[in-house]
N, C-alpha and C positions, 0 to 999 in steps of 0.2 A: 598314531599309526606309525609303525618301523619304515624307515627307510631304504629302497630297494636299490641294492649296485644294479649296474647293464645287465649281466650274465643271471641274474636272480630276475626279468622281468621277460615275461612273452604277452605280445601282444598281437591278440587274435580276432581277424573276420569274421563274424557266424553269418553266411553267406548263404542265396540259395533262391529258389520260386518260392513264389508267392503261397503261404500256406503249407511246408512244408514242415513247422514248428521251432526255429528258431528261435523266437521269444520264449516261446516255450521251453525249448533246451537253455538256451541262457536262464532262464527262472531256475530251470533242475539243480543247472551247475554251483548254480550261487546257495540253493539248498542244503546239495550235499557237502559243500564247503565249509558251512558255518555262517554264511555271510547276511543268510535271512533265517528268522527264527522257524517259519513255515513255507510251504512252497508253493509260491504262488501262479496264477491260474487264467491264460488268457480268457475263457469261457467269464471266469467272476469280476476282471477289468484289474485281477491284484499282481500281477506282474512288474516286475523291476523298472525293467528299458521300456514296457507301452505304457507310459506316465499322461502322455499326454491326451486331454478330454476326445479329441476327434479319433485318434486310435482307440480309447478304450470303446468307445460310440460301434465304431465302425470292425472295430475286434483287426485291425491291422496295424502292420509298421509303415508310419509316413515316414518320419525320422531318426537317425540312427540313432540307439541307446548304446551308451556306453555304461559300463561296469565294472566290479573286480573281486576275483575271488583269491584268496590265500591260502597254499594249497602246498601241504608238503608229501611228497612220494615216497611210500615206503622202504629206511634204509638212506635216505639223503639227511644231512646237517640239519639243514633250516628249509623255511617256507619258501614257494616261489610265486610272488603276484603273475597273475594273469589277467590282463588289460580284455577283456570279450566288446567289439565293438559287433551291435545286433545291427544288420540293417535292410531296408526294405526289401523285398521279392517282387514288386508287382512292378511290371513294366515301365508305368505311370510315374514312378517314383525313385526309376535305377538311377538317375543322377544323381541324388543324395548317396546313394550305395558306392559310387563311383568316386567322390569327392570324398567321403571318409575313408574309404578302404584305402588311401593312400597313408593315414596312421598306422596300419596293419606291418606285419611282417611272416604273416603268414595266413592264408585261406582257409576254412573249413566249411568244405561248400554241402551242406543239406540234401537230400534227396528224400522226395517220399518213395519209401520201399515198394507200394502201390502204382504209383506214376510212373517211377522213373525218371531218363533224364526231361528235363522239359525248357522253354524256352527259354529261361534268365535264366538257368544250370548254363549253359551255355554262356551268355552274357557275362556271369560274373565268372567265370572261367577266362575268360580274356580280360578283361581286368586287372583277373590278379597276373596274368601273362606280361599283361601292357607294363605292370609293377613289379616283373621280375619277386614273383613269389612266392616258394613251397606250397605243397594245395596239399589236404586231405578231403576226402568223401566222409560222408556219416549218413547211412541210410538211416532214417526217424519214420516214426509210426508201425516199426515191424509190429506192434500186437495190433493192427487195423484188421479187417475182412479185407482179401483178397491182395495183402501184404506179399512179397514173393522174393526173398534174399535171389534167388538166381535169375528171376527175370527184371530185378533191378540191376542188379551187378552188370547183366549180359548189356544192357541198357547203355552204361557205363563207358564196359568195356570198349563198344563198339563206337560211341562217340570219342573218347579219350584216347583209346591207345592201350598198348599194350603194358604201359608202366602202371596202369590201376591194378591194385593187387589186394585182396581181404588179408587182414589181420585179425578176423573175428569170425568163427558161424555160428550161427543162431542155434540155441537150444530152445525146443519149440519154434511152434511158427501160428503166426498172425494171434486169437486170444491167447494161447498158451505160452506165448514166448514170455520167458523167465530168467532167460540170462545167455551168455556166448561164452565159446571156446576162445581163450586167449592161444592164436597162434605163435605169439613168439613164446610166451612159458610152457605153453602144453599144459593148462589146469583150465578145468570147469568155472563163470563167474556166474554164481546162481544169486538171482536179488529178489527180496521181497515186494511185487507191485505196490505203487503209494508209501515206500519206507524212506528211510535216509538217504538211499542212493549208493548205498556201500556193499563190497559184495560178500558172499561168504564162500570161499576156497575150496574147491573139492577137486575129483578126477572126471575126466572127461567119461561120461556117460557112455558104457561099452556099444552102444548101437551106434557110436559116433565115432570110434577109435580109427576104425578106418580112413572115412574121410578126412578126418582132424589130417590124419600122417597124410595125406596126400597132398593137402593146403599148406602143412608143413614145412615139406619138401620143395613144393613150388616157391613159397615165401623164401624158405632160406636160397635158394637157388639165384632170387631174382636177386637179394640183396650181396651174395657173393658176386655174381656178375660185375658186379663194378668196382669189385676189389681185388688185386691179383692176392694178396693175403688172404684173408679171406675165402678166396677160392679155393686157393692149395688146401686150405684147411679144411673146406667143408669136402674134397676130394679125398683125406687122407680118413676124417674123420666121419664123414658120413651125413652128418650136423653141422649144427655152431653150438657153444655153450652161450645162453642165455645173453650173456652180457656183452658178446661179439656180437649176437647177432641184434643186440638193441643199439649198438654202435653204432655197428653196420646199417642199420635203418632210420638210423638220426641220420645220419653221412647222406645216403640215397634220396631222402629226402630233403634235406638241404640242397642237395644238386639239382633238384626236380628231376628226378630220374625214376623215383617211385612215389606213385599217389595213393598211397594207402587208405583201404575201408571198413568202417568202424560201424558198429550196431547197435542202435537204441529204441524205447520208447520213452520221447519225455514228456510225455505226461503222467507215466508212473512211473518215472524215478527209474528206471533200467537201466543200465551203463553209465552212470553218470561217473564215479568213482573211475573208471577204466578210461574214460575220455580226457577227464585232469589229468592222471598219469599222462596220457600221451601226449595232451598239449605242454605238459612241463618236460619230458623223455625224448618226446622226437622233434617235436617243433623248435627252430630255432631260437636264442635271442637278439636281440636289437644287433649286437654287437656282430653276429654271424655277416651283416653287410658290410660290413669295416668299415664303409666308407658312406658317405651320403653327399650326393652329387647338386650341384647348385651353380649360378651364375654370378658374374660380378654387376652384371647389367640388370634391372628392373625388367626389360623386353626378354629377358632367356636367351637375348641372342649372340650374345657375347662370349667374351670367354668363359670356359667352366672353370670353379672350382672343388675343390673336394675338402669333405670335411670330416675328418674320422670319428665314430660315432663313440666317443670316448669321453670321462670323467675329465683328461687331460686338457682337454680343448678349449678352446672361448667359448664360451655360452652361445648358442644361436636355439631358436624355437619358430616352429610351424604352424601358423594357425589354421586347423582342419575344417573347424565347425563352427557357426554362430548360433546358439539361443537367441530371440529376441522375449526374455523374461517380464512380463507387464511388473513385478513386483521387484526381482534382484533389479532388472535391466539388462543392459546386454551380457550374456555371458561367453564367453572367447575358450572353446576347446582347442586344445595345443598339444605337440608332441618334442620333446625334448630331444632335437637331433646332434646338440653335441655339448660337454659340459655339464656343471651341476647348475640348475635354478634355486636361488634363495630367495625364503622368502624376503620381501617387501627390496627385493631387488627393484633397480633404475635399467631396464634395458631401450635400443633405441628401435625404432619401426624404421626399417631401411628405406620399403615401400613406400611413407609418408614422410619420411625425413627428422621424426616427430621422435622428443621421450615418451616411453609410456613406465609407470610407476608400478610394479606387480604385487600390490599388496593383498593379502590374504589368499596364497594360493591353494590352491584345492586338491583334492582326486574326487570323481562324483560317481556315487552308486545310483545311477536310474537319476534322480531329480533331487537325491540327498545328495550332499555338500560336506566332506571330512576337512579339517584344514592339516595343512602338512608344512613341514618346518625347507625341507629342499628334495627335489624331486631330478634324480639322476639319468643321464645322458639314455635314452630309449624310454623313456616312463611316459605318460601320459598323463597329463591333467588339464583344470583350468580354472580362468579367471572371471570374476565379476567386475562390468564398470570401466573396461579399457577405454580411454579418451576416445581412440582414434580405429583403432585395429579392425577389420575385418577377415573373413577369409580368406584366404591363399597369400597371406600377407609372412614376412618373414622378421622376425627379431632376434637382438643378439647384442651383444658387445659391441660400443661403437668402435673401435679401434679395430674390429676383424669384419668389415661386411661382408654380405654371402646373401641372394637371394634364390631362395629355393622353388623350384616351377611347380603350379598349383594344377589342381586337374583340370583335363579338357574337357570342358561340359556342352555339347550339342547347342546349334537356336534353338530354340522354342518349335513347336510342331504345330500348335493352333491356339489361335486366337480369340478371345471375343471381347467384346463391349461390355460393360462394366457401367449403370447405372447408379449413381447417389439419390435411397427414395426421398430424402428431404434434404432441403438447407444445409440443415445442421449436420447432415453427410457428407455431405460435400466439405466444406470444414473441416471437417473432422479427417478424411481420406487424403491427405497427403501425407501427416506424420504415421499414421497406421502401416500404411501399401509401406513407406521408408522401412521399417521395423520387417516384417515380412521380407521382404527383399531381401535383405542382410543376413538373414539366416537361411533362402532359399535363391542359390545360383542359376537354377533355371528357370526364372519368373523375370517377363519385363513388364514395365510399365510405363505406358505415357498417354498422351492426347494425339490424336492427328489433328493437323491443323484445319486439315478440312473439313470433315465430316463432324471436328468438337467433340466427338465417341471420346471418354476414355479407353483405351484399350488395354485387355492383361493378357501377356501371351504366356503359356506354362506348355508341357507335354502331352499334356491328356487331358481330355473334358472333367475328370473325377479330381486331377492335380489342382487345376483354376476354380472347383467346387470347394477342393478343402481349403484353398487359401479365401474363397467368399467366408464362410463356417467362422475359421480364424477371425477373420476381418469383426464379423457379428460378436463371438463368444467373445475375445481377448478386447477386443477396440473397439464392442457396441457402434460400430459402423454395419447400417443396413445397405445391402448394395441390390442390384437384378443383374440376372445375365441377359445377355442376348447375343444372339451371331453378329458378326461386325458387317457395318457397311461396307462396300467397292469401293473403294475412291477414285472413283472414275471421272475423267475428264472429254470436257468440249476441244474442237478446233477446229478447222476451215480447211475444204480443200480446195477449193476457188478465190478466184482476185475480188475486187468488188470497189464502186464507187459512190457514195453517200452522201448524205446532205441530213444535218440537224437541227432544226430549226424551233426556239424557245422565245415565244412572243406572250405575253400577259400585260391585257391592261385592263389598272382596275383605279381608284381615284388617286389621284397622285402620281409617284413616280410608277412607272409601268418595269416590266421583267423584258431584255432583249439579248438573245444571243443568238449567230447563226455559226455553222462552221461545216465548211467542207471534206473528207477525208476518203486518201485509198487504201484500202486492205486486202493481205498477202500473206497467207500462209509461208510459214518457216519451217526446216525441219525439227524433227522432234528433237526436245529437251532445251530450245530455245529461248522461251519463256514469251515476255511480250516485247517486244519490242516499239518505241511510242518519236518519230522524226518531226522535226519543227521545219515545214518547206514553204511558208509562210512567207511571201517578199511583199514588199511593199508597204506593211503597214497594215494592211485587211486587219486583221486582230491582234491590238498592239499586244506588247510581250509577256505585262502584267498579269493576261489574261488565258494565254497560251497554258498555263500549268494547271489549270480550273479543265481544259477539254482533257488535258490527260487524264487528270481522276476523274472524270466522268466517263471515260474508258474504262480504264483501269477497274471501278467500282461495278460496273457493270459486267464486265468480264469474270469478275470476282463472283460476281451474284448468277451467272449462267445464262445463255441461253435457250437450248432445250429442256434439258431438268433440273436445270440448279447447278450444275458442276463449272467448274470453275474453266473457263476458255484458256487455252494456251497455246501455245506457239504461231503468231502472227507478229505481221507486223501495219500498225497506222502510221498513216504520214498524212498530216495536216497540212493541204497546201492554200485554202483561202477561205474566206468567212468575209461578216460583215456585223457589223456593233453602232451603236446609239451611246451618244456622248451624255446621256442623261439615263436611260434606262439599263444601257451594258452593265453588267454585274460579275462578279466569282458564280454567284450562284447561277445567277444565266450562261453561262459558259459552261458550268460543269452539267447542267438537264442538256445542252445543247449538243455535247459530248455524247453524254449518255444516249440519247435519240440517233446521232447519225452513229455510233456503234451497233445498236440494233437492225437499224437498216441496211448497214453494211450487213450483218447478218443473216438477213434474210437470202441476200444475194451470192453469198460467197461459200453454199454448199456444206453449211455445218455437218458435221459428225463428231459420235462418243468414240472416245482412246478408252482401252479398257487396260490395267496394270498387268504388267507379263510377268513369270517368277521362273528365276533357275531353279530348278527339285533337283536334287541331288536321293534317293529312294538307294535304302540299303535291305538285300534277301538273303536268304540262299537263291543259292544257280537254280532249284527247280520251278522257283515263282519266279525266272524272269520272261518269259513269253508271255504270261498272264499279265504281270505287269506291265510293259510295253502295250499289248492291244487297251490293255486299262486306261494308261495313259491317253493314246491317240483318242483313244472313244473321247477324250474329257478335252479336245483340242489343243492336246500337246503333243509339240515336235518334239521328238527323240533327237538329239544331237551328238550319243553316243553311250555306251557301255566298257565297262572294264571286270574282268575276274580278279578275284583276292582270294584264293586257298577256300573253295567252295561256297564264296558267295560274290554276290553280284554286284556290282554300284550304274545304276543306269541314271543319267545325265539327262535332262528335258526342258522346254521352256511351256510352261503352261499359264494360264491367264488365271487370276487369282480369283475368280467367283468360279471356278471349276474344283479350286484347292479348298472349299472352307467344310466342307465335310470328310475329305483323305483319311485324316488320320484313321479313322474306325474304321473306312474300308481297308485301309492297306492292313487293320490288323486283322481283320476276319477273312484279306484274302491270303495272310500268310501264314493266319492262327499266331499273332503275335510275335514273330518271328525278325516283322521287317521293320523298318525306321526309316525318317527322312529330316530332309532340312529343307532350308527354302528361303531364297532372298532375292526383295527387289531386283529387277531386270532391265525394262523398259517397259513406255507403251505402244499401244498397237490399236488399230482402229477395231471398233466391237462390229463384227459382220451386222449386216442391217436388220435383220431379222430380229436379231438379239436385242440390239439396239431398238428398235419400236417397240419391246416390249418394257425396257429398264424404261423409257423415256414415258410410257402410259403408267407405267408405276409410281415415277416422280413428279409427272405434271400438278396432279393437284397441289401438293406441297408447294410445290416452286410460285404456281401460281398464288397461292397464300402469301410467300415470303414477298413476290412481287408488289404485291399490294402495298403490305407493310413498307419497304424499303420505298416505296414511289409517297406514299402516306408521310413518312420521315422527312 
């Protein structure tokens, strides 16, 4: 495969809601390219970028595909690659969308002509904002029922602004649509449904001539607006001549000043030709940034430096994306932000301090693997087998470092429990969950110590399903879900004064300990606290450390339902011991007993885990969300606006949070988001509390046994 300078490569976002055919457009485009022999078809599972078993299953994008078509515009020298990263729409999955679209350098955000805009339109619109990006629109599906070029656009307009502007109208509409008026040429693109993708040239359809000139005129108008040239001329002249006015709309769009909108249907192949022009004609290349912005420090928080996105420069690379491949291994997606990569280049990982060796580098079409000799300063490819490398990780030339900031990926929004049905799962689920993780940023994993739950947190209940699926298909790890336990805890809101007392006798040497102790609640996060006030000798010293793990274990094991006791404090101040019968073990039952009975006296109650929500809307769900809140015993402890949406502030108890996420999306129709992390604890009203404690008695009572048994 030929070698692409900077200015010869555009590398593009196919961006958008959930379902509004992007995979599908990326399939058309790679079609009409040349780049697949036939055009593949998310309905038959034969598409490029949905490679992987649980997309083709599920007919969705989990993970973003990456692609490339070669693509020369009529009247140019040579070919221009075009780098097409496809990436998810559904809600569930915009952190992968969010993390790659930082390889991009320009958006083309989807719209069903049907719909409209809808709620990840929105989403990935800030994104590419957040990434300083050019944006185009592509209304898809105009040959659907009830398809509507004016009530999408209007849709558009009204969310975006006034710089969305059509460069296309539909000839036909909804079955009948068969091709669009190019507004910058003024000629008819009439296409065959299901053919190449290429168009055949005519004149704009006399029932059209009208409107064409009036889209025309709006078009050429907007894009003189921001040129005083330009303007004089389209004043003097009426027009632009063709090639001013495709200047003029590269320029405007480079500025983000105009978001131009484009007209397809890809699933029959309709505009496909006319949309490569535009993404090699208006969309920018790599080079359009000049520069690419990064730190000297690993934290982002130091000084910046800049690094011109140039052939010239020290090599430095971006890694965007992890495959974890069961068969290559891991494969390391990467964007080349400045310099040439050669192959079987030595560069260094800044992030790990570590060489990494880059043999056999790539470009990948879908899940195929081209190899390539060096890949220039904006290009995209990648590697199989990095020692060390993950995500957001930066390499380069050890003599020049430069660490480049990786995206901002949200916590986790819900959690659950995570089951191994056998042994041999268990086993097996440490290096599997590793593997997973690595290719997916928003998934944690760990044990609580408490409760022994493994727990997986992800986005969304369908996210922690696909990575179980994963787990099974790829790493034959059977797992179960379940809702996660509370990890709720015991403490004391009374003093208390007790006696423990361990006497056995049976032939021989007998069992003797006694020990006295007072208990006192501490404030919360204090833990246990365990005082030696023991004078005299009462229970010599050797034996003193036997009554505190017999606290200690006991506290650990619970008293009302198993949860683990906290914040007190014992103070051992006298006992009494047998020079032939005293024991460790006698001390430590002797412990255990006068803790219980302090127990009894000292006013137990459950602490229940508090969480800060941080809940993001629009401004029109935030009264619903506030009364939402409070219903669920959460304190509001404030709100703030951000340019028509809300961010409201709360402290709620975590067995109120484990169902949120699906209400906050049904009460804002997906619109809203949140985060959430530990707080404090707080005592569980009592109410509450007799019911968790009737749920966990038998259990505990079980465990009691056992550990008394032991």
């Amino acid at each position: 495969m030929k070698s692409y300078t900077t200015d010869w490569i555009r590398n593009v976002g196919i961006v958008g809601h959930g379902d509004t055919g992007k995979t599908q457009l990326v399939s058309s485009l790679l079609y009409t390219a040349g780049m697949t022999p036939r055009l593949g078809k998310v309905a038959e599972g034969s598409t490029t970028t949905d490679w992987d078993e649980e997309e083709i299953a599920r007919k969705i994008t989990i993970n973003t595909g990456v692609a490339y078509a070669e693509w020369q515009v009529p009247g140019q020298a040579e070919k221009t690659k075009i780098n097409l990263l496809d990436t998810p729409g559904y809600s569930t999955f915009i952190n992968e969308t969010k993390s790659s679209l930082i390889a991009a350098d320009a958006s083309l955000i989807v719209v069903d002509a049907a719909a409209g805009v809808q709620v990840v339109t929105e989403r990935v619109w800030d994104y590419a904002t957040e990434y300083d990006q050019p944006r185009a629109f592509l209304l898809n599906w105009m040959d659907r029922d009830l398809a509507s070029f004016e009530r999408a656009l209007g849709s558009i307009e009204q969310v975006f602004g006034r710089g969305v502007v059509p460069i296309q109208l539909p000839i036909g509409a909804e079955k009948s649509f068969r091709g669009v008026v190019d507004l910058v040429t003024m000629k008819a693109l009439i296409y065959t449904p299901d053919g190449d993708g290429k168009a055949k040239i005519e004149d704009i359809p006399a029932d059209m001539a009208e409107q064409a000139k009036a889209a025309h005129e709006k078009l050429v108008e907007m894009v003189a607006e921001g040129e005083d040239e330009l303007m004089q001329e389209f004043f003097e002249k009426g027009t632009l001549p063709v090639e001013d006015l495709k200047k003029g709309l590269h320029e405007e769009v480079r500025d983000k000043k105009i978001f131009p909108v484009l007209l397809s249907s890809a699933l029959h192949n309709i505009g496909s030709d006319a949309i490569l022009n535009f993404l090699v004609e208006i969309f920018p290349s790599p080079a359009f940034r000049g520069k690419a912005a990064g730190h000297k420090t690993p934290d982002h928080k130091g000084e910046t430096i800049e690094r011109k996105i140039a052939d010239s420069e020290p090599v430095s690379l971006f890694a965007f994306k992890t495959v974890a491949d069961p068969f290559a291994g891991r494969i390391t997606y990467f964007k080349v932000m400045s310099g040439v990569l050669k192959n079987d280049a030595t560069l260094q990982n800044f992030n790990r301090n570590s060489p990494e060796r880059l043999q056999h580098i790539q470009v990948m079409q879908g899940k195929t693997a081209t190899a390539v000799t060096d890949l220039h300063a904006g290009d995209i490819g990648a590697i199989a087998k990095l020692k060390e490398t993950t995500t957001g990780e930066t390499l380069g030339d050890k003599n020049a470092p430069i660490f480049y900031p990786p995206a901002r990926i949200p916590e986790p929004s819900i959690t659950f429990a995570v089951e191994p049905k056998t042994r041999a799962d268990e086993d097996r689920i440490g290096v599997a969950i590793h593997k997973i993780l690595e290719e997916d940023l928003a998934l944690r994993f760990g044990r609580d110590p408490q409760t022994k739950e493994f727990l997986l947190s992800g986005a969304g209940q369908q996210h922690i399903e696909v990575v179980v699926a994963k787990l099974r298909k790829r790493y034959h790890v059977e797992m179960t879900l379940k809702p996660p336990k509370v990890p709720y805890r015991e403490t004391i809101r009374g003093k208390a004064d007790a006696e423990g007392k361990h006497k056995k006798q049976t032939g021989g040497h007998g069992q003797f300990g006694l020990c006295r102790i007072k208990m006192e609640p501490l404030p919360r996060g204090k833990g246990i606290e365990f005082v030696d006030d023991v004078f005299g000798g009462a229970i010599p010293k050797n034996w003193i450390p036997s009554v505190e793990k017999g606290v200690r274990e006991s506290a650990e094991r619970g008293y009302l339902a198993g949860f683990p006791v906290v914040d007190f404090r014992v103070s051992l101040y006298d006992g009494k011991y047998h020079d032939v019968d005293s024991s460790d073990m006698a001390f430590k039952i002797a412990g255990s007993l006068a803790f219980k009975e302090a127990m009894k006296q000292a006013r137990p109650a459950l602490l229940e885990p508090i969480m800060h929500v941080e809940v993001y809307a629009p401004d029109q769900y935030s009264g619903d969300l506030m009364g939402h809140l409070s219903g669920r015993r959460g304190k509001i402890s404030g709100s703030e606006s951000r340019a028509g949406s809300v961010v409201i502030k709360a402290q709620v108890p975590l067995s109120e949070m484990l169902s949120y996420a699906n209400e906050l999306i049904s009460m804002t129709q997906g619109r809203g988001s949140y985060s959430m992390e530990f707080s404090h604890y707080d005592f569980l009203p009592q109410e509450l509390a007799e019911k968790v404690i009737a749920a966990h008695k038998p259990h505990h009572a079980e465990e009691e046994g056992e550990a008394a048994t032991a």
